[in-house]
MARKE-474177 format. One line per field, with one value per residue: x, y, z of N, C-alpha, C in turn. Coordinates in Angstrom, 1 decimal. Each point is the difference from the previous one (the first is absolute). Example, Ala and Ser with C-alpha at 12.3 -4.5 7.8 and 13.67 -1.06 7.14 Angstrom:
MARKE-474177
n.u (13.2/-0.4) $
n.v (-5.7/1.1) $
n.w (7.8/-0.7) $
ca.u (-0.9/0.9) $
ca.v (1.2/1.1) $
ca.w (0.0/0.0) $
c.u (0.9/-0.8) $
c.v (1.2/1.1) $
c.w (0.0/0.8) $
This chain:
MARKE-474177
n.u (-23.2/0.5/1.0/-0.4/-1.0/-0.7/0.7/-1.0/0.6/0.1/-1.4/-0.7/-0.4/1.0/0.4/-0.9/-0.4/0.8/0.3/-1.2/0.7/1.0/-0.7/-0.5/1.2/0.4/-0.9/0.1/1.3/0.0/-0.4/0.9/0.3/0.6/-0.8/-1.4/0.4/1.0/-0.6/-0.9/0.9/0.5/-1.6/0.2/0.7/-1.1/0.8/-0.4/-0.9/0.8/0.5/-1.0/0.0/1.3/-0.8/-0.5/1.5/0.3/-1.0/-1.5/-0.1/-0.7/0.1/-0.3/-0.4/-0.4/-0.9/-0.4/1.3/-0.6/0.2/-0.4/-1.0/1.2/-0.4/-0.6/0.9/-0.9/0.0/-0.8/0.7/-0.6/-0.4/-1.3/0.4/0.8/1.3/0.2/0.3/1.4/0.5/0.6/0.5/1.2/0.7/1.4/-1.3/-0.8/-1.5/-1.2/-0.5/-0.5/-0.2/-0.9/1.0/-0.1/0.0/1.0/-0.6/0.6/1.2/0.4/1.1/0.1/0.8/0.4/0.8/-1.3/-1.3/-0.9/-1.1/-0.6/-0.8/-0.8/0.4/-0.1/0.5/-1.0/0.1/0.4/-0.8/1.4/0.6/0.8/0.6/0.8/1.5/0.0/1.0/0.7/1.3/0.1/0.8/-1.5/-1.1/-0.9/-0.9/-0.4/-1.1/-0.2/-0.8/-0.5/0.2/0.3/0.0/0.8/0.3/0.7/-0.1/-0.1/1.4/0.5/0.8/0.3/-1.2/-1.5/-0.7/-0.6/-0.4/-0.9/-1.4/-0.1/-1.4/0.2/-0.7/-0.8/-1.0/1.5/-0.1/0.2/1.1/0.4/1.2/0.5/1.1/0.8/0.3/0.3/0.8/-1.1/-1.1/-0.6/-0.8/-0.3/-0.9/-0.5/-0.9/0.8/0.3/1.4/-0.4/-0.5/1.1/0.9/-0.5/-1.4/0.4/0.4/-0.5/-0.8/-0.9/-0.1/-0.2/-0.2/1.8/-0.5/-1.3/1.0/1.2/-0.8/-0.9/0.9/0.8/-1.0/-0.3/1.7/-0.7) $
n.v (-1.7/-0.1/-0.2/-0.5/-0.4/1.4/0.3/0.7/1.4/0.2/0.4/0.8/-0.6/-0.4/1.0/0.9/-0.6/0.2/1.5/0.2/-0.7/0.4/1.5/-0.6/-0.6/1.1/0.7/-1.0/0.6/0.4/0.7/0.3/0.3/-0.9/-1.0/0.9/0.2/-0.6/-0.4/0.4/0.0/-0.9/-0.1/1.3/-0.3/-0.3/-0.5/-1.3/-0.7/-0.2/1.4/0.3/-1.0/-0.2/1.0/-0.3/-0.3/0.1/0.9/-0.4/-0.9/-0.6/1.3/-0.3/0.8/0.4/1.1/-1.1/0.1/0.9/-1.0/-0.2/1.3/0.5/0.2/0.3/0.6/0.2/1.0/-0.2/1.3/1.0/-0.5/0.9/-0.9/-0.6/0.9/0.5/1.2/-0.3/1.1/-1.2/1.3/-0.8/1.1/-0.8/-1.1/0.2/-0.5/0.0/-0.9/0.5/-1.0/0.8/0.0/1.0/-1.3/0.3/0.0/1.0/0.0/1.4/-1.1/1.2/-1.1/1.5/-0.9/-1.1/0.1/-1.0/0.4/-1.3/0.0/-0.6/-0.1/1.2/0.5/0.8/-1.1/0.3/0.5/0.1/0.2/1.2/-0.3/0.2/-0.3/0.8/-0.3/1.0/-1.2/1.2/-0.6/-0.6/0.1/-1.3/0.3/-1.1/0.3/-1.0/-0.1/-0.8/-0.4/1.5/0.3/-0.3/1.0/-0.4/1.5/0.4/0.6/-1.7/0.9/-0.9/-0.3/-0.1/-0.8/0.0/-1.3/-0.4/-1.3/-0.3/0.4/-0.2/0.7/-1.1/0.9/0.1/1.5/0.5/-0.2/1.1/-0.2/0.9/0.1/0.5/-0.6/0.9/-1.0/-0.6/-0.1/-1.1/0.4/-1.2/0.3/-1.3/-0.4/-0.7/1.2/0.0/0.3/1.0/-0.2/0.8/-1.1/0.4/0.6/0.9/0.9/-0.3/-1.2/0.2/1.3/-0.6/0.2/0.3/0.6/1.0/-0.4/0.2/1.1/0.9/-0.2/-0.1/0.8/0.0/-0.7) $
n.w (-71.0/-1.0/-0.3/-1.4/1.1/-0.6/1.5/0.5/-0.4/1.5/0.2/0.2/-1.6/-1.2/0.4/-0.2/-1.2/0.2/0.5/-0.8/-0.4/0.3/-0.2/-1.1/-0.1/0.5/-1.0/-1.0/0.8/-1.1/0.4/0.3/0.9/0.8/-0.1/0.3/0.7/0.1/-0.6/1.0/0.5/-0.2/0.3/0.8/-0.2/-0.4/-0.8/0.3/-0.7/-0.9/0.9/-0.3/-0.7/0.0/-0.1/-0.8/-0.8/1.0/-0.4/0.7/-1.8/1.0/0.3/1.1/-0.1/1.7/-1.0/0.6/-0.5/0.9/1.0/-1.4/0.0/0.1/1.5/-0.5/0.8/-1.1/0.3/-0.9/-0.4/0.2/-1.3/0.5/0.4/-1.0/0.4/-0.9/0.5/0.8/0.0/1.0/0.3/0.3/0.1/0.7/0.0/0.2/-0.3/0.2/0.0/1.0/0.6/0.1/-0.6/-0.5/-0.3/-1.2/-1.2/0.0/0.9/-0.1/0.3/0.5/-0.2/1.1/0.8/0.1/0.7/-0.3/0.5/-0.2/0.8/-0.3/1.0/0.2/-1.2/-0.7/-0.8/-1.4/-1.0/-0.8/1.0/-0.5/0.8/-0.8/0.5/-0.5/-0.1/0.7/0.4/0.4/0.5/0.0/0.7/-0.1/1.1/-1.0/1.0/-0.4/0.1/0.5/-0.7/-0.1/-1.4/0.1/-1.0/-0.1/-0.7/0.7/-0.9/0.9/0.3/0.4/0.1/0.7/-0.4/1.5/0.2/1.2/0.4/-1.7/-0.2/-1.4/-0.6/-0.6/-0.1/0.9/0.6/-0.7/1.4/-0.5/0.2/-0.2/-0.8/0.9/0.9/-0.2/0.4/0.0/0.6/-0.4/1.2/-0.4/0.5/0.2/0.6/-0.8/-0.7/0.4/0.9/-0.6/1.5/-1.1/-0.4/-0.5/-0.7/0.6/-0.8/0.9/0.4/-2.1/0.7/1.1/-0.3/1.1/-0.2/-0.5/0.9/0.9/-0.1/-0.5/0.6/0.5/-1.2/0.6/0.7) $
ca.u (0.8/0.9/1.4/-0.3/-1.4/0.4/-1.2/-1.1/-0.2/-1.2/-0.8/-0.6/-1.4/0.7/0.5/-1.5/-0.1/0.6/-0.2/-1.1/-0.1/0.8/-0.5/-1.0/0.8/0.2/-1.1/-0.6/0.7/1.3/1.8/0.3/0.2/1.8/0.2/-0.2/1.0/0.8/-0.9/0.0/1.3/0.5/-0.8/0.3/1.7/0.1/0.1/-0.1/-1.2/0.8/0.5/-1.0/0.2/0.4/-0.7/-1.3/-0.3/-0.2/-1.6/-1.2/-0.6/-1.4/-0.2/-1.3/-0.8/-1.5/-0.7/-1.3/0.3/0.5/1.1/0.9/0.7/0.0/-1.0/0.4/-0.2/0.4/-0.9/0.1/-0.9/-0.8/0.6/0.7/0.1/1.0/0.8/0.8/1.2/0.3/1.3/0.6/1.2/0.4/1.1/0.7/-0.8/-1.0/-0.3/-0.3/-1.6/-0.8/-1.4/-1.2/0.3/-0.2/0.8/-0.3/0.4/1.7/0.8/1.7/0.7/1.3/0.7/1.5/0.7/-1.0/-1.1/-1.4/-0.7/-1.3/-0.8/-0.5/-1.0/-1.4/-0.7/-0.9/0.7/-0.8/-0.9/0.3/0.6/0.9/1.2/1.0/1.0/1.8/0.9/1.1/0.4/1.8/1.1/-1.3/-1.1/-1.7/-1.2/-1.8/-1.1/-1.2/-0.8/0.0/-0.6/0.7/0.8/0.9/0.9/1.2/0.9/1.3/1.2/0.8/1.1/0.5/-1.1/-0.4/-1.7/-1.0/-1.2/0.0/-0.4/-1.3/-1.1/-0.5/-1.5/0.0/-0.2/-0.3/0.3/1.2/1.1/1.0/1.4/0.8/1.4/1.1/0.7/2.0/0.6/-1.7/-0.9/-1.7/-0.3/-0.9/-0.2/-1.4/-1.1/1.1/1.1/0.6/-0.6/1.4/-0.4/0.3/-1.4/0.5/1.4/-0.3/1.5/0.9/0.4/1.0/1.5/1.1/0.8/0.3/-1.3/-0.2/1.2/-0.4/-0.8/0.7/0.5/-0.8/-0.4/1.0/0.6) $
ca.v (1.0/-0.1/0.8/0.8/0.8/1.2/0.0/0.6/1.0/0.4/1.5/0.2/-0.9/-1.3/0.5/0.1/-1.6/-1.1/0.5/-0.2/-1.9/0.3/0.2/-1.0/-0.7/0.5/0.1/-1.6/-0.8/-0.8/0.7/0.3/2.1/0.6/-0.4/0.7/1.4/-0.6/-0.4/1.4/0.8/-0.9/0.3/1.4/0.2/-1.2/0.4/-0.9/-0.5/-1.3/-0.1/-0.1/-1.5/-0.9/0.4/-0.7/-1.7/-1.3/0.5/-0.8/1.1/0.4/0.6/-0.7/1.3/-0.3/1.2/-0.1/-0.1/1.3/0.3/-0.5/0.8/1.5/1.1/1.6/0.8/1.2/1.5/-0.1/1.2/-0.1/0.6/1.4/0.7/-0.4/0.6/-0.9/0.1/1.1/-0.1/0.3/0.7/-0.1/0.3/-0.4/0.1/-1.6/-0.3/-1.5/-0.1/-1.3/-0.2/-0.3/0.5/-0.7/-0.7/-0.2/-0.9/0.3/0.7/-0.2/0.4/0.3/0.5/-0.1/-0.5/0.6/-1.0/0.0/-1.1/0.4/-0.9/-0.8/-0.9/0.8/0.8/0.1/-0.2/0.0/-1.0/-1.2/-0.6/0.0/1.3/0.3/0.6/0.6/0.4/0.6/0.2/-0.4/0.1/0.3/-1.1/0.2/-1.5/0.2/-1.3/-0.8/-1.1/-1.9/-0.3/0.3/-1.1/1.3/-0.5/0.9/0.1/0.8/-0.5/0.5/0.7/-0.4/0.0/-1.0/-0.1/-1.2/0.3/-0.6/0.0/0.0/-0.7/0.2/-0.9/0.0/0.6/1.0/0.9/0.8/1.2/-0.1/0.6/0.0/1.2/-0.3/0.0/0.5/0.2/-0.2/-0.9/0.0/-1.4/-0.5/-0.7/-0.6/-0.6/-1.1/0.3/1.0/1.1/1.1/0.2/1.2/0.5/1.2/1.1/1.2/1.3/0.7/-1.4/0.2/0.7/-0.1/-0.5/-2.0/-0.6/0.1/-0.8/-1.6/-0.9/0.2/-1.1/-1.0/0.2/-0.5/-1.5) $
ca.w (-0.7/-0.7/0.2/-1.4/-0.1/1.0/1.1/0.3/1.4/0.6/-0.1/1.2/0.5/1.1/0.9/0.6/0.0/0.8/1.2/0.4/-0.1/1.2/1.1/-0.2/0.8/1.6/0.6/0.1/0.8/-1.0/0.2/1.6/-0.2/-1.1/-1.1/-1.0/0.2/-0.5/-1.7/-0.4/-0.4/-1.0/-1.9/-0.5/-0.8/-1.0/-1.2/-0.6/0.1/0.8/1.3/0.5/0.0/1.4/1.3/0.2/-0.2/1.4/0.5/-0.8/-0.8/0.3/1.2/0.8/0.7/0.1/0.1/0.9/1.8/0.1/0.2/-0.7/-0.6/0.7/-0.7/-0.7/0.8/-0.5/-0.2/-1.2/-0.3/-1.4/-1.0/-0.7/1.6/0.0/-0.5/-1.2/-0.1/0.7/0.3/1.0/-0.2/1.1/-0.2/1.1/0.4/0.1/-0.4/0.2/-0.5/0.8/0.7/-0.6/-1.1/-1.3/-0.6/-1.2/-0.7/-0.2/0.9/-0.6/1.4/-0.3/1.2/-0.3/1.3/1.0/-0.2/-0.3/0.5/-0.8/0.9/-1.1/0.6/0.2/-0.6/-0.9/-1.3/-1.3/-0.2/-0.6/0.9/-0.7/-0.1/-0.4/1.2/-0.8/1.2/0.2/1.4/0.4/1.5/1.0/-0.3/-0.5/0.5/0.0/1.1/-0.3/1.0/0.0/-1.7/-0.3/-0.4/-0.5/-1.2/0.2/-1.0/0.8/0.2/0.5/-0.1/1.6/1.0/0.0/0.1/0.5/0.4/1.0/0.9/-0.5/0.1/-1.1/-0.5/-1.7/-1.0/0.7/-0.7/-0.5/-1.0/-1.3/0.4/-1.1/-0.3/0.5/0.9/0.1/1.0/0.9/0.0/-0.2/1.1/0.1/1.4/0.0/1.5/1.4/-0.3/1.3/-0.1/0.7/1.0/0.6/-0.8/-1.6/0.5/-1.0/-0.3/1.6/0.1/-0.6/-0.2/0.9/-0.5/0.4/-0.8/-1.8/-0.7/0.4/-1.1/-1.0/0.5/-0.4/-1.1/-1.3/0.2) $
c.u (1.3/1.4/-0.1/-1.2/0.7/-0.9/-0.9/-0.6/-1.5/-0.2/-0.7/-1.4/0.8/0.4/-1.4/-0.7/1.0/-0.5/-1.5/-0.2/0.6/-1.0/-1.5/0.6/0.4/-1.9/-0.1/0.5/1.1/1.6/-0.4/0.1/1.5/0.2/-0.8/0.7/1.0/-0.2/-0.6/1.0/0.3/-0.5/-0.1/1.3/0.4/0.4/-0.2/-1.3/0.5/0.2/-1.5/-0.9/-0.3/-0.4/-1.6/0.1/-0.5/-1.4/-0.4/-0.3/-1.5/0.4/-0.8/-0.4/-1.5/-0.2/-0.9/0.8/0.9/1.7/1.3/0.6/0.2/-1.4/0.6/-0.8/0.4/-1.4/0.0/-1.2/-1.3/1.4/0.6/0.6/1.3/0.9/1.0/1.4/0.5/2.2/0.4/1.7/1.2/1.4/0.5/-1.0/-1.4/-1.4/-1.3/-2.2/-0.1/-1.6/-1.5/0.5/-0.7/1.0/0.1/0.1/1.5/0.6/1.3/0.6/1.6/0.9/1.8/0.6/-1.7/-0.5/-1.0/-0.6/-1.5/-0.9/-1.2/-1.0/-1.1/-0.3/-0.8/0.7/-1.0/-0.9/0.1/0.5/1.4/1.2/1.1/0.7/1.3/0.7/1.6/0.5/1.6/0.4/-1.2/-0.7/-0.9/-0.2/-1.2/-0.3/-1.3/-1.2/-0.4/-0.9/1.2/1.4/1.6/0.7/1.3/1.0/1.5/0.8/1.2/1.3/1.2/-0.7/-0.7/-1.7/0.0/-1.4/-0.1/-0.8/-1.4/-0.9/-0.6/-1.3/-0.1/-0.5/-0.5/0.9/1.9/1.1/0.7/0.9/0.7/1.0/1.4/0.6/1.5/0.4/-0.9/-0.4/-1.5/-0.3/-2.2/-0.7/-1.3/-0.5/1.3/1.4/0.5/-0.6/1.7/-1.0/-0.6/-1.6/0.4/0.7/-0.5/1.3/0.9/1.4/1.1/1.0/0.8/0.6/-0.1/-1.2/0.0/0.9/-0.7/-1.3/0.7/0.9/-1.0/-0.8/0.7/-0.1/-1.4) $
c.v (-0.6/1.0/1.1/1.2/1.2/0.1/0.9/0.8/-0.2/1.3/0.1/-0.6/-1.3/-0.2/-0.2/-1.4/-0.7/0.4/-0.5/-1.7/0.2/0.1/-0.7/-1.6/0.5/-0.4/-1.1/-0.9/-0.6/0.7/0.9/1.6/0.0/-1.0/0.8/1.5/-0.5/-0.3/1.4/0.9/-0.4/0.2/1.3/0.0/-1.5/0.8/-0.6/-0.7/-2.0/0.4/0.2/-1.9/0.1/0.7/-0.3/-1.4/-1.0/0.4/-1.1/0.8/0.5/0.1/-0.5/1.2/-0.5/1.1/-0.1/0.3/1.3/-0.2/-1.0/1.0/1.6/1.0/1.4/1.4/1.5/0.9/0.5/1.5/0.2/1.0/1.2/0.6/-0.5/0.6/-0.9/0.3/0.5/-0.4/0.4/-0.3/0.0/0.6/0.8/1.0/-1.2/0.5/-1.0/0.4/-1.0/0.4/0.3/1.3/-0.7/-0.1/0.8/-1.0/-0.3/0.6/0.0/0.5/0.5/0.5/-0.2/0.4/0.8/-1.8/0.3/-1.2/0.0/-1.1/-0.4/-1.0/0.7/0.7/-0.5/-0.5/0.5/-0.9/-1.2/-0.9/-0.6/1.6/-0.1/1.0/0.3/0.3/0.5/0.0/0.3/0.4/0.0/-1.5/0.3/-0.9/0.1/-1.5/-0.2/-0.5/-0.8/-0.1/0.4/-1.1/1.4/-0.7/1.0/-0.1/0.9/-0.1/1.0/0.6/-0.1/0.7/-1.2/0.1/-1.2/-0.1/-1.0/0.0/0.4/-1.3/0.1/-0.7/-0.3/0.8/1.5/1.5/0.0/0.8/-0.8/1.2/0.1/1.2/-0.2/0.2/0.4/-0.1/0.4/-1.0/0.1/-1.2/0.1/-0.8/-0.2/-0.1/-0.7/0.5/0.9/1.7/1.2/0.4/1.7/0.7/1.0/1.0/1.5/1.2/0.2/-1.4/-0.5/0.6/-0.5/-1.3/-1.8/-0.9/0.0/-0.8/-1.7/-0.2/-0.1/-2.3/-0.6/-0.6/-0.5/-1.4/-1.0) $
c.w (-0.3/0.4/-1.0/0.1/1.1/1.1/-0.7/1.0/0.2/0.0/1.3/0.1/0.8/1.4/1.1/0.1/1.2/1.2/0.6/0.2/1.5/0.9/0.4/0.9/1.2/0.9/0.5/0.7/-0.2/0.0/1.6/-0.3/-0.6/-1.5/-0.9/0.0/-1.0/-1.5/-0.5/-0.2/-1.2/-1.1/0.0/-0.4/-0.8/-1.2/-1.4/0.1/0.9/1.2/0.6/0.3/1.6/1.3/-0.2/-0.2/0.8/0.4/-0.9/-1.1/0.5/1.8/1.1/0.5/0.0/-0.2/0.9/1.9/0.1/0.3/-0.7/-0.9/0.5/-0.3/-0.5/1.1/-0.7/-0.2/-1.6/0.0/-1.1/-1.1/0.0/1.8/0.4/-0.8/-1.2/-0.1/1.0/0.4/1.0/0.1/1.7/-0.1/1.0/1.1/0.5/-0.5/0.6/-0.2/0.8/0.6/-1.4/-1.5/-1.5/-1.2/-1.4/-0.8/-0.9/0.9/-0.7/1.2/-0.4/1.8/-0.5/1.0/0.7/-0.1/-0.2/1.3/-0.7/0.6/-1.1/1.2/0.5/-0.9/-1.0/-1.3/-0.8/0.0/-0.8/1.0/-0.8/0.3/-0.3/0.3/-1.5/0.9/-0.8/1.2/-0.3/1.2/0.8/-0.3/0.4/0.9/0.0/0.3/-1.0/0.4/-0.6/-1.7/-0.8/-1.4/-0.6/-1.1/0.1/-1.2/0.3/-0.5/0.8/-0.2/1.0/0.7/0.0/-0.2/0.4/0.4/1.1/0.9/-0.6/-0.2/-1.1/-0.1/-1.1/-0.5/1.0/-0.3/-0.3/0.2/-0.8/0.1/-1.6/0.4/0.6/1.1/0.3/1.4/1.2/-0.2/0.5/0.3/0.0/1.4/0.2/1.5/0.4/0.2/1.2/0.0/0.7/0.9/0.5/-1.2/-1.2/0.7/-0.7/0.2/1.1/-0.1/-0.7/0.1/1.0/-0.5/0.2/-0.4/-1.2/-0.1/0.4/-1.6/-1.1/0.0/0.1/-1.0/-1.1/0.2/-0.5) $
Protein backbone atom coordinates (compact mmCIF):
# COMPACT_ATOMS: atom_id res chain seq x y z
CA UNK A 1 0.00 0.00 0.00
CA UNK A 2 1.05 3.20 -1.08
CA UNK A 3 0.78 6.65 1.08
CA UNK A 4 -1.70 7.81 -1.86
CA UNK A 5 -3.95 4.42 -1.54
CA UNK A 6 -6.96 4.79 1.35
CA UNK A 7 -6.69 2.01 4.17
CA UNK A 8 -9.65 -0.32 4.05
CA UNK A 9 -12.04 -0.81 6.93
CA UNK A 10 -12.52 -4.03 8.15
CA UNK A 11 -16.18 -5.61 8.64
CA UNK A 12 -17.00 -8.41 10.70
CA UNK A 13 -16.40 -11.18 7.93
CA UNK A 14 -12.64 -9.81 8.26
CA UNK A 15 -12.72 -9.55 11.55
CA UNK A 16 -14.17 -13.45 11.81
CA UNK A 17 -11.57 -14.64 9.04
CA UNK A 18 -8.79 -13.71 11.24
CA UNK A 19 -10.31 -14.90 14.46
CA UNK A 20 -10.98 -18.38 13.15
CA UNK A 21 -7.02 -18.68 11.38
CA UNK A 22 -6.28 -17.64 15.15
CA UNK A 23 -8.02 -20.10 16.61
CA UNK A 24 -7.11 -22.79 13.90
CA UNK A 25 -3.22 -21.62 15.14
CA UNK A 26 -3.95 -21.81 19.08
CA UNK A 27 -5.40 -25.43 18.32
CA UNK A 28 -2.29 -26.41 16.44
CA UNK A 29 0.07 -25.35 18.78
CA UNK A 30 1.16 -22.37 17.23
CA UNK A 31 0.30 -19.62 19.64
CA UNK A 32 0.18 -20.17 23.46
CA UNK A 33 -3.17 -19.17 25.49
CA UNK A 34 -1.99 -15.37 25.98
CA UNK A 35 -0.67 -14.92 22.66
CA UNK A 36 -4.00 -15.98 21.32
CA UNK A 37 -5.97 -14.00 23.99
CA UNK A 38 -3.89 -11.16 23.09
CA UNK A 39 -4.45 -11.23 18.83
CA UNK A 40 -7.86 -12.06 19.56
CA UNK A 41 -8.41 -8.92 21.21
CA UNK A 42 -6.69 -7.08 18.86
CA UNK A 43 -8.67 -8.44 15.61
CA UNK A 44 -12.19 -7.58 17.58
CA UNK A 45 -11.33 -3.72 17.58
CA UNK A 46 -9.38 -3.78 14.36
CA UNK A 47 -10.53 -1.10 12.28
CA UNK A 48 -8.61 -1.54 9.54
CA UNK A 49 -8.03 -4.62 7.24
CA UNK A 50 -4.07 -3.65 7.29
CA UNK A 51 -4.32 -3.82 11.23
CA UNK A 52 -5.48 -7.22 10.85
CA UNK A 53 -1.86 -8.39 8.68
CA UNK A 54 0.40 -8.66 11.37
CA UNK A 55 -1.38 -10.99 13.69
CA UNK A 56 -1.50 -13.89 11.32
CA UNK A 57 1.63 -12.78 9.48
CA UNK A 58 4.43 -14.94 11.21
CA UNK A 59 1.63 -18.37 10.95
CA UNK A 60 2.48 -21.10 8.17
CA UNK A 61 0.31 -20.20 4.99
CA UNK A 62 -0.60 -24.15 5.41
CA UNK A 63 -1.43 -24.93 9.18
CA UNK A 64 0.11 -28.57 10.34
CA UNK A 65 -3.16 -29.89 12.03
CA UNK A 66 -3.28 -33.80 12.24
CA UNK A 67 -7.32 -34.33 11.95
CA UNK A 68 -6.24 -37.91 12.66
CA UNK A 69 -4.89 -37.05 16.32
CA UNK A 70 -7.52 -36.22 18.94
CA UNK A 71 -5.32 -34.44 20.86
CA UNK A 72 -4.02 -31.90 18.43
CA UNK A 73 -7.18 -30.40 18.40
CA UNK A 74 -9.66 -29.17 21.40
CA UNK A 75 -12.49 -31.42 21.72
CA UNK A 76 -15.84 -29.78 21.67
CA UNK A 77 -17.61 -30.62 24.97
CA UNK A 78 -20.94 -29.21 24.04
CA UNK A 79 -24.74 -30.62 24.47
CA UNK A 80 -26.18 -29.64 21.11
CA UNK A 81 -30.48 -29.89 21.56
CA UNK A 82 -32.91 -31.13 19.07
CA UNK A 83 -34.38 -28.09 17.11
CA UNK A 84 -37.64 -27.37 18.26
CA UNK A 85 -36.63 -27.93 22.06
CA UNK A 86 -34.46 -25.19 22.04
CA UNK A 87 -35.73 -21.82 23.14
CA UNK A 88 -34.78 -18.82 20.41
CA UNK A 89 -35.30 -16.05 22.29
CA UNK A 90 -35.06 -15.01 25.69
CA UNK A 91 -34.24 -11.62 27.94
CA UNK A 92 -32.44 -11.57 30.86
CA UNK A 93 -32.87 -8.34 32.83
CA UNK A 94 -30.30 -7.34 36.12
CA UNK A 95 -31.19 -4.03 37.75
CA UNK A 96 -29.30 -3.08 40.91
CA UNK A 97 -29.80 -6.45 41.13
CA UNK A 98 -28.22 -10.03 39.78
CA UNK A 99 -29.25 -12.45 37.49
CA UNK A 100 -27.58 -15.74 36.50
CA UNK A 101 -28.54 -19.40 34.19
CA UNK A 102 -26.63 -22.11 35.25
CA UNK A 103 -26.32 -25.82 35.45
CA UNK A 104 -28.73 -28.11 32.90
CA UNK A 105 -30.66 -24.83 31.43
CA UNK A 106 -31.53 -24.40 28.08
CA UNK A 107 -29.67 -22.21 26.12
CA UNK A 108 -31.27 -19.71 23.54
CA UNK A 109 -30.39 -18.98 20.41
CA UNK A 110 -30.34 -15.02 21.15
CA UNK A 111 -30.02 -13.66 24.89
CA UNK A 112 -30.44 -9.82 25.26
CA UNK A 113 -28.74 -8.95 28.48
CA UNK A 114 -29.71 -5.82 30.12
CA UNK A 115 -28.01 -4.93 33.33
CA UNK A 116 -27.93 -1.53 35.29
CA UNK A 117 -25.53 -1.22 38.27
CA UNK A 118 -26.49 -5.48 38.54
CA UNK A 119 -24.83 -8.63 36.91
CA UNK A 120 -25.47 -11.33 34.83
CA UNK A 121 -23.85 -14.76 35.28
CA UNK A 122 -24.53 -17.26 32.26
CA UNK A 123 -22.83 -20.83 32.67
CA UNK A 124 -22.69 -22.23 29.00
CA UNK A 125 -20.53 -25.19 30.14
CA UNK A 126 -23.52 -27.45 31.02
CA UNK A 127 -26.34 -26.44 29.28
CA UNK A 128 -28.24 -27.61 26.30
CA UNK A 129 -27.05 -25.14 23.14
CA UNK A 130 -29.20 -24.80 19.97
CA UNK A 131 -29.06 -26.80 17.52
CA UNK A 132 -27.05 -24.62 15.36
CA UNK A 133 -24.48 -24.57 17.91
CA UNK A 134 -24.66 -20.87 17.52
CA UNK A 135 -25.78 -18.24 20.39
CA UNK A 136 -25.66 -14.88 20.20
CA UNK A 137 -25.32 -12.75 23.49
CA UNK A 138 -26.75 -8.52 22.87
CA UNK A 139 -25.74 -6.93 25.64
CA UNK A 140 -26.59 -3.62 27.66
CA UNK A 141 -24.10 -3.17 30.60
CA UNK A 142 -23.95 -0.05 32.63
CA UNK A 143 -22.20 0.59 36.08
CA UNK A 144 -22.72 -3.75 36.20
CA UNK A 145 -21.26 -6.76 34.36
CA UNK A 146 -21.66 -9.99 32.65
CA UNK A 147 -19.77 -13.48 33.27
CA UNK A 148 -20.40 -16.16 30.94
CA UNK A 149 -18.18 -19.83 31.22
CA UNK A 150 -17.69 -21.80 28.13
CA UNK A 151 -16.57 -25.28 27.71
CA UNK A 152 -13.70 -26.62 25.98
CA UNK A 153 -14.48 -26.14 21.78
CA UNK A 154 -16.21 -23.31 22.32
CA UNK A 155 -14.60 -20.30 19.61
CA UNK A 156 -16.07 -16.52 20.73
CA UNK A 157 -16.32 -13.46 18.48
CA UNK A 158 -16.59 -10.45 20.31
CA UNK A 159 -18.22 -7.41 19.02
CA UNK A 160 -18.81 -5.40 22.31
CA UNK A 161 -18.10 -1.82 22.40
CA UNK A 162 -16.52 -0.62 25.13
CA UNK A 163 -17.50 2.59 26.94
CA UNK A 164 -14.81 2.90 29.71
CA UNK A 165 -15.62 -0.46 30.42
CA UNK A 166 -14.07 -3.48 29.30
CA UNK A 167 -14.80 -7.04 27.13
CA UNK A 168 -12.36 -9.93 27.74
CA UNK A 169 -12.04 -13.23 27.11
CA UNK A 170 -9.59 -15.80 28.88
CA UNK A 171 -8.62 -19.26 29.43
CA UNK A 172 -10.39 -20.54 26.11
CA UNK A 173 -10.01 -23.80 24.05
CA UNK A 174 -11.44 -22.99 20.71
CA UNK A 175 -12.01 -25.75 18.17
CA UNK A 176 -11.96 -25.31 14.38
CA UNK A 177 -15.01 -25.73 13.31
CA UNK A 178 -16.46 -25.81 16.68
CA UNK A 179 -19.79 -24.02 18.28
CA UNK A 180 -20.31 -20.18 18.53
CA UNK A 181 -20.78 -17.16 20.88
CA UNK A 182 -21.07 -14.18 19.47
CA UNK A 183 -21.22 -11.09 21.92
CA UNK A 184 -22.37 -7.96 20.44
CA UNK A 185 -23.72 -4.13 21.98
CA UNK A 186 -22.16 -2.02 24.86
CA UNK A 187 -20.51 -1.87 27.73
CA UNK A 188 -20.90 1.68 29.85
CA UNK A 189 -18.76 1.98 32.54
CA UNK A 190 -18.96 -2.34 32.93
CA UNK A 191 -17.72 -4.97 31.68
CA UNK A 192 -18.05 -8.49 29.91
CA UNK A 193 -15.72 -11.19 30.81
CA UNK A 194 -15.38 -14.37 28.85
CA UNK A 195 -13.93 -17.55 30.63
CA UNK A 196 -12.89 -20.92 29.01
CA UNK A 197 -11.69 -24.85 30.90
CA UNK A 198 -8.18 -22.90 31.83
CA UNK A 199 -9.36 -19.69 32.89
CA UNK A 200 -9.51 -18.45 36.95
CA UNK A 201 -12.60 -19.68 38.33
CA UNK A 202 -14.56 -17.15 41.11
CA UNK A 203 -14.10 -18.81 44.13
CA UNK A 204 -17.21 -17.61 45.65
CA UNK A 205 -19.09 -19.66 42.47
CA UNK A 206 -22.50 -18.30 40.48
CA UNK A 207 -24.08 -15.83 42.73
CA UNK A 208 -27.80 -15.12 43.05
CA UNK A 209 -30.38 -12.10 44.29
CA UNK A 210 -29.67 -12.59 48.04
CA UNK A 211 -25.60 -12.68 47.15
CA UNK A 212 -25.85 -9.47 44.86
CA UNK A 213 -27.34 -7.25 47.14
CA UNK A 214 -24.85 -7.26 49.88
CA UNK A 215 -22.81 -4.11 49.25
CA UNK A 216 -19.22 -5.72 49.26
CA UNK A 217 -20.03 -8.55 46.43
CA UNK A 218 -21.77 -6.16 44.09
CA UNK A 219 -18.84 -3.62 44.56
CA UNK A 220 -16.13 -6.65 44.22
CA UNK A 221 -17.80 -8.06 40.81
CA UNK A 222 -18.76 -4.79 39.68
CA UNK A 223 -14.50 -3.88 39.98
CA UNK A 224 -13.76 -6.75 38.55
CA UNK A 225 -15.54 -6.62 35.43
CA UNK A 226 -14.12 -2.99 34.63
CA UNK A 227 -10.59 -4.20 34.14
Amino acid sequence: MTADEPRIRAGFADRDATLSRLGDAYAAGYLDQQEFDERSSRATTARFRDDLVPLTGDLPQALAINDHDDAAVPATRVRVGELDAVASHENIVAVFGGANRDADWIAPSTANLYTVFGGVELDLSRCVWPAGGHIEVNCFIAFGGAEIRVPEGVRVINHVVPIFGGAATEGLRPARTGPVLELTGVALFGGISVTGPDGRRDQHGPWDQHDYDHPEHRDRHRDRNRH
